[in-house]
C-alpha positions in Angstrom: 9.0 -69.3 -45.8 8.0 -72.1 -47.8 11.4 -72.4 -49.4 13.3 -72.7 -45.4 10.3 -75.6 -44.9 11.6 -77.0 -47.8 15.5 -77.0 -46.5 14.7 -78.1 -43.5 12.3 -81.0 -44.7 15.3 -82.0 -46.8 17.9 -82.3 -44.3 15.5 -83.7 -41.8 15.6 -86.3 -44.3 18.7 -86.8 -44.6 19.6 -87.1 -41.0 16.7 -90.1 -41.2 18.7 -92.2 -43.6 21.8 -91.7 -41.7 21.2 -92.0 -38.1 19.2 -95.8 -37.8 21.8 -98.3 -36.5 23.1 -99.8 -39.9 26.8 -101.2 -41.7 27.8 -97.8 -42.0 27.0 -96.2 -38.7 29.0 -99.3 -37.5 31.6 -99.3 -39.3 32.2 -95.6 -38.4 31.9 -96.7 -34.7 34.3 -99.5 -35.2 37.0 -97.8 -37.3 36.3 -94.7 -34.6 37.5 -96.9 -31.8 41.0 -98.1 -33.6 41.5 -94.7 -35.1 40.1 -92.1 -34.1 38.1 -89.5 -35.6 39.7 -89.2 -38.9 39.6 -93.3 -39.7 35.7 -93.0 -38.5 34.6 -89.5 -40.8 36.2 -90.7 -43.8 33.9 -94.2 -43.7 30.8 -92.0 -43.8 33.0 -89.5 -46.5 33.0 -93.0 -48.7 29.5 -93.4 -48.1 28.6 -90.1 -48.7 30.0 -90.1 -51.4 28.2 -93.0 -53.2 25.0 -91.4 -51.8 26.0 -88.4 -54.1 26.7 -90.9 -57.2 22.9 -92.5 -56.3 21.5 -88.9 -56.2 23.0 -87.9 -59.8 21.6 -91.6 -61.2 18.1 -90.6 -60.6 18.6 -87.1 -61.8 19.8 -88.8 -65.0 16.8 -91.5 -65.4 19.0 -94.3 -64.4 16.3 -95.7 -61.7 14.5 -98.5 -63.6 17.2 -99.7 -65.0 18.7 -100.3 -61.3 15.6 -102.0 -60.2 15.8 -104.9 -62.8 15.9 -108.3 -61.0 19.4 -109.1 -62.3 20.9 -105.9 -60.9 19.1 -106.4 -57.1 20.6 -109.9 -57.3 24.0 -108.3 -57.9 23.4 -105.9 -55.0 22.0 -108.7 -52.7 25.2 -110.8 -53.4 28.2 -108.1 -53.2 26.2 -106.7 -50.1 26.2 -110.3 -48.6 29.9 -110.9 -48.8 31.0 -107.4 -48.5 29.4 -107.1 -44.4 30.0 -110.4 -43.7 34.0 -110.2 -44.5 33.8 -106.9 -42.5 31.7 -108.3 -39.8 34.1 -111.0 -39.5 37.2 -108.9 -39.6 35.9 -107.1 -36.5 34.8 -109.8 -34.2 38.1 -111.6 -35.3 39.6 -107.9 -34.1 37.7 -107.9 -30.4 39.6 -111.1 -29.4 43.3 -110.1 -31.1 45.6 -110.1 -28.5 47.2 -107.3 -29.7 43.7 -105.0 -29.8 44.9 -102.4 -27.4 47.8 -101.7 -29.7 45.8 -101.6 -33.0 43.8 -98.8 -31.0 46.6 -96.2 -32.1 46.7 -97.2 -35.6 45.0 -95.1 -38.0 43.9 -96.7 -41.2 42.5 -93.5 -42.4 43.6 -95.0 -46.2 41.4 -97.8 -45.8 38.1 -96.0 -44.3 37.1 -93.7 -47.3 37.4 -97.2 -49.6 35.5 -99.4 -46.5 32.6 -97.0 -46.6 32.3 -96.3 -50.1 32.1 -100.2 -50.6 29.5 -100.6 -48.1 27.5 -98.2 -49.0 27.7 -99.0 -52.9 26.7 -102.8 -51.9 24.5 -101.9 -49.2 20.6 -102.7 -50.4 19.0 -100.5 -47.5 21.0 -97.6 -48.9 19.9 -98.4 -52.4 16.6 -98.6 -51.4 16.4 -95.8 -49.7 17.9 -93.7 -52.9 15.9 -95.2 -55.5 12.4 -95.5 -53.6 11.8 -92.6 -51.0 14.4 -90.1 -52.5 12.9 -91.0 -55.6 9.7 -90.2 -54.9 10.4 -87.2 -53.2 12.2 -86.1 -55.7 9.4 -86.5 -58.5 6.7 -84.2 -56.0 9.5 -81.7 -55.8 10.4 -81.3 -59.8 6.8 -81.1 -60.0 6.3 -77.9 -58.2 10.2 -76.8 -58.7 12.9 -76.2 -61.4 15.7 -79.0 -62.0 18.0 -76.5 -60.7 16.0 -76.0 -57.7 15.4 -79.5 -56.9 18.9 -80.4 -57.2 19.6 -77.1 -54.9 17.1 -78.7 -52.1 18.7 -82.2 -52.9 22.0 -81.2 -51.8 20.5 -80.7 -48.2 19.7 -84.0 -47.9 23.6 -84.8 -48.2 24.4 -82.0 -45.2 21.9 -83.4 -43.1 23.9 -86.9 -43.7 27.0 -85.0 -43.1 25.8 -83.6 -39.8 25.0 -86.9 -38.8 28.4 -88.3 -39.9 30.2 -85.9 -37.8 27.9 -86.2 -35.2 29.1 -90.1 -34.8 33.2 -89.7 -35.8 33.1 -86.8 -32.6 31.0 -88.9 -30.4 33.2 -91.8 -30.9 36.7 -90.0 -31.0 36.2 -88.5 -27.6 34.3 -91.4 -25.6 37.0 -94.1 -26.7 40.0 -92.6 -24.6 37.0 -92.8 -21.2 35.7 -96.6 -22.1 37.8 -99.4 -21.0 39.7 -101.7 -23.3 37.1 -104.8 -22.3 34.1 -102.2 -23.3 36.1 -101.2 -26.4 36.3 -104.7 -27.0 32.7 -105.5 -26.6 31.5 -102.7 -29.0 33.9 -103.6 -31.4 32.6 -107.5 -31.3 29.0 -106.6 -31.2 29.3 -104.4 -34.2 31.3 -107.0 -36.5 28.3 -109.2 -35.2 25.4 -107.1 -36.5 27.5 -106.6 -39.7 26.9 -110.2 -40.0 23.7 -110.5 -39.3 22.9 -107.7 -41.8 25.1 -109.9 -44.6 23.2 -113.1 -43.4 20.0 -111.0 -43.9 21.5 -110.1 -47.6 22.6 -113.4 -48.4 19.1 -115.2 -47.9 17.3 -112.2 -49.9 20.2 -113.4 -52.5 18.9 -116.8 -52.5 15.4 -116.0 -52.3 15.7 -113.7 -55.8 17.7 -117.0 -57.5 
């Protein structure tokens, strides 16, 4: 019984770091709208898969040397300029004359990289990784094996797969009943929270200089 609580707890926590409104869940609604369900799971694949990379660096005691102020700085910085040049891109996208067009396209090639970018740059997702996975993860080898902590880590990456899914279906099969203007306005105000999440980075940049 205890060990079901465990799996459960885990993806339950998973699901909590993918589900609040952030660059990637946007960026999965955005690429969703232009391509479909495949362009939209493959920027959570990307990010996924950097949440897997994260999740082997703290297995391998990599976590304080990530947390040195030279290394945030780095994070703040390529976070900043990484969501505001996507942000940018997709409000410049919600006023292209030929949006309804671009709708069809699928730049599935792009996604996986657009995610895995994001999520690598991202300093939410970092934090996340190195502070509450982290300290989960040092209750659980206390009271577990390494093999069975890694075991009950790997829910944590299906609960963030569920979710992941849970967006690129939602958004595949609602774009085809929106109207263009509404499918416009998402895509505008998502590039614009982008930004204002790279804003956010940049003046957490300048504050650490």
């Amino acid at each position: 019984m205890d060990g079901w609580i465990m799996i459960v707890q885990y993806m339950v926590l998973g699901i909590s770091l993918a589900a609040p409104v952030g660059p990637i869940n946007l960026e999965m609604i955005k690429r969703g709208i232009s391509g479909g369900f495949w362009s939209s799971w493959l920027v959570g694949l990307g990010g996924m898969t950097v949440d897997l990379l994260f999740m082997l660096f703290i297995f391998w005691g990599l976590t304080p040397y990530l947390q040195k102020e030279g290394v945030l700085l780095t994070v703040y910085g390529a976070g900043a300029l990484m969501l505001l040049w996507v942000g940018f891109q997709s409000v410049k996208q919600s006023f292209s004359s030929t949006f309804g067009a671009q709708m069809d396209e699928t730049r599935s090639h792009k996604s996986y990289l657009t995610g895995f970018l994001i999520a690598m740059t991202n300093p939410l997702n970092i934090i996340f990784w190195f502070g509450v996975y982290g300290s989960t993860l040092s209750e659980t080898l206390r009271a577990h094996s390494l093999g069975t902590s890694l075991v009950y880590s790997g829910f944590i990456l299906l609960g963030v797969l569920l979710w992941n899914l849970n967006v690129a279906f939602t958004v595949h099969f609602s774009r085809r009943l929106l109207h263009e203007t509404i499918l416009r306005l998402i895509t505008f105000s998502a590039g614009a929270v982008l930004v204002y999440f790279g804003f956010k980075f940049l003046f957490q940049f300048i504050s650490h200089l």
